[in-house]
Each structure stands twice: as C-alpha cells, then as structure tokens.
LUMROGU-719713 format. One record per residue (C-alpha): x, y, z. Coordinates in steps of 0.02 Angstrom, whole numbers, plus 50000, padded with zeros to 5 digits. Last residue first. Example, Ala and Ser with C-alpha at 12.3 -4.5 7.8 and 13.67 -1.06 7.14 Angstrom:
506844994750357
506154977550390
//
This chain:
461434997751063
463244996850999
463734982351092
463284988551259
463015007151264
463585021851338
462945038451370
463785052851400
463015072851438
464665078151470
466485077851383
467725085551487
468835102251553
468975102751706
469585112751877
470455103252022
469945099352190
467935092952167
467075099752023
465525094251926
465365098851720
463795105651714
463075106751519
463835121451436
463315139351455
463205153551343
464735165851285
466335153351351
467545156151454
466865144251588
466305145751774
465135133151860
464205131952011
463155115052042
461925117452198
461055132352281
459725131652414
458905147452485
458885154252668
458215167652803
459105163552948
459225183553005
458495197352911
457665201252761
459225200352644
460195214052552
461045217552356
459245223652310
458775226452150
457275211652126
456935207252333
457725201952469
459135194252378
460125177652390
462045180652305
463205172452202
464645183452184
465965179452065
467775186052104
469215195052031
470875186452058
471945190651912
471305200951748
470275216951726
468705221751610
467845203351606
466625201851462
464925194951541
463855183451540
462585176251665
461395160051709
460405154151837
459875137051841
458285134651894
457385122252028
455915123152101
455715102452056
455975102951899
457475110851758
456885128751734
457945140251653
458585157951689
459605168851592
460785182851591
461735195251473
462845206951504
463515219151375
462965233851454
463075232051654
461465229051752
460105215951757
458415218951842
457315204051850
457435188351777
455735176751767
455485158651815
454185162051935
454685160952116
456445158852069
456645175952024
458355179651944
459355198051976
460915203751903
462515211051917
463015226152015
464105230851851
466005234451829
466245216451721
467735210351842
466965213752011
465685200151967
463675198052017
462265184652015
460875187952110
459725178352190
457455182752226
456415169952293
457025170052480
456435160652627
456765146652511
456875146852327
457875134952238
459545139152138
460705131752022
462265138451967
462995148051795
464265159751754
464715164951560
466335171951525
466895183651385
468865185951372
469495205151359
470415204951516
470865186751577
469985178851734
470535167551882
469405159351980
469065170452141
467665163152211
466075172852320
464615167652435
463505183452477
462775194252600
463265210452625
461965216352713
460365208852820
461445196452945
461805180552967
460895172952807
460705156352790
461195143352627
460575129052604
461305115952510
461145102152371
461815087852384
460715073252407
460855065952246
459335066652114
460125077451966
459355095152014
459875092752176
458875083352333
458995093952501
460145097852656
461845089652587
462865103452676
462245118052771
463075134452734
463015148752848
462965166852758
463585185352810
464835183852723
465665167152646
467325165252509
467215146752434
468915137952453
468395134052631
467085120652594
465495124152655
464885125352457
465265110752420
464295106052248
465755117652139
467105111452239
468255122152097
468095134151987
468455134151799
467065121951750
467595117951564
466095105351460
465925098451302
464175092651250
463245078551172
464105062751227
464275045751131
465135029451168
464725014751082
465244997751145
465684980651047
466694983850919
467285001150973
466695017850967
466735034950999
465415047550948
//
C-alpha cells in the first residue's frame, strides 16, 4: 500500500509480461502459419473491444508463435485468454521444454492431454466463454525459443478442421515465474509493474 495524505494507493499483485504487443496479435512481431488475424473483432475479458479472431488457412501447422527470450534451467509459466469459436479445443506448446505441450477445452472448462514431465497447466474461467489458459514449464535451452499458442481440432491434435475455422484469443503473457500473475498488458516494450490498483480519494 502506498500512501499519502490525501490518496491511498493499493495493488494486489506484481506483474512481468516478457513478450511484447501482447493484445495485437496482427502485429508483425507475432510469428503466423497457417492463421489470419482479425483485429478488435469481439469484447475481451476486461470489456474493450480487443480481442481477436484468429482463422485458419489451412488444416496443419497452424499456430501463432514469439520468441521471448528464455534462460536454461529457469521455470516459466505462459498464459493467454481464449474463447471458443469454430474450435473448442487450444494448445499451448514451447520448443524450449521438449514436449508437444498441452491441450485446454474451452467448451467446458476442462484440460485435456498435457505432455512433458514437469509441466503443469491450467485453465480458469473468467465470464463470458472466456478462460485463461495457463502453462509451466522449465525451459531446457536458452536464446530464441518460441511459445506456440495454438487452436486445435480436437484434445491431441496439433491440426485444424479445415479452412476459416476460428477462435478468439486476447492478453498473452510470459513471466519467469512458477504460476501466473495478474495480466500485465504489453505494447513495444516488456514490463515489469504493479497490477490489480485501486486508488482512492483521501484515503477512502
């Protein structure tokens, strides 16, 4: 808590988000195959209009990947929020942990099949469809290993049904850290910050 003599600051969490334009995903710094990005389509988890779809091209090797920079031995936990569309089942995957990742309904709330010892992965509910999807894992290598945040055909599978089917994602993050904090937003820089503030006028 910080405060003054006539304000009180408080905030319940601190927050790193080590990649960057985590809400745009159309930007360039995010890596894209076999998936068109539409910007702003639907309301995100925090009541803004930017959340966006995301449509497959093609039925394999489909995914949306970033490169943010890891260090062997460290643990990292990965986190975004997804919707159904089309699609119910995602998949959350890195080249650093040696593992195919794992697999999040958003139908139901449930995870599905999750690979690599030592990974763990969650999924919460937060209204509206929407869950954030989380994973852990202790990165093997070092440098410019990506995440892969991926919309599945179904629990397993690292394919899509076909053509324009899509899902909506919003609010990526990336920390070294062994269970998520609360999302710290992005534009051209990582952070590190204080979330979850309130402020009051003259200490009310």
């Amino acid at each position: 808590e910080i405060e003054t003599t006539n304000e009180v600051v408080s905030f319940t969490d601190i927050s790193e988000n080590l990649i960057t334009y985590s809400e745009q995903f159309d930007n360039a710094a995010w890596n894209k195959s076999s998936i068109t990005v539409s910007a702003d389509s639907t309301t995100a988890p925090d009541g803004t209009t930017t959340a966006d779809s995301w449509a497959t091209t093609a039925i394999s090797s489909v995914y949306i990947s970033r490169s943010p920079g890891l260090t062997v031995g460290q643990t990292y936990t990965y986190s975004i929020y997804a919707k159904a569309g089309d699609m119910n089942w995602f998949r959350i995957s890195n080249q650093s942990s040696g593992s195919t990742g794992g697999w999040f309904n958003l139908s139901d709330g449930t995870l599905g099949t999750q690979n690599g010892a030592g990974n763990v992965s969650s999924i919460t509910s937060v209204g509206d469809g929407w869950y954030r999807c989380v994973r852990k894992f202790a990165s093997v290598v070092s440098g410019g290993t990506q995440v892969l945040f991926s919309p599945s055909s179904a629990d397993g599978s690292t394919g899509a049904p076909g053509s324009n089917a899509f899902i909506y994602c919003w609010g990526a993050q990336v920390e070294k850290a062994s269970s998520p904090t609360t999302y710290l937003p992005t534009t051209t820089a990582a952070l590190v910050g204080l979330t979850d503030v309130t402020r009051g006028v003259n200490g009310t």
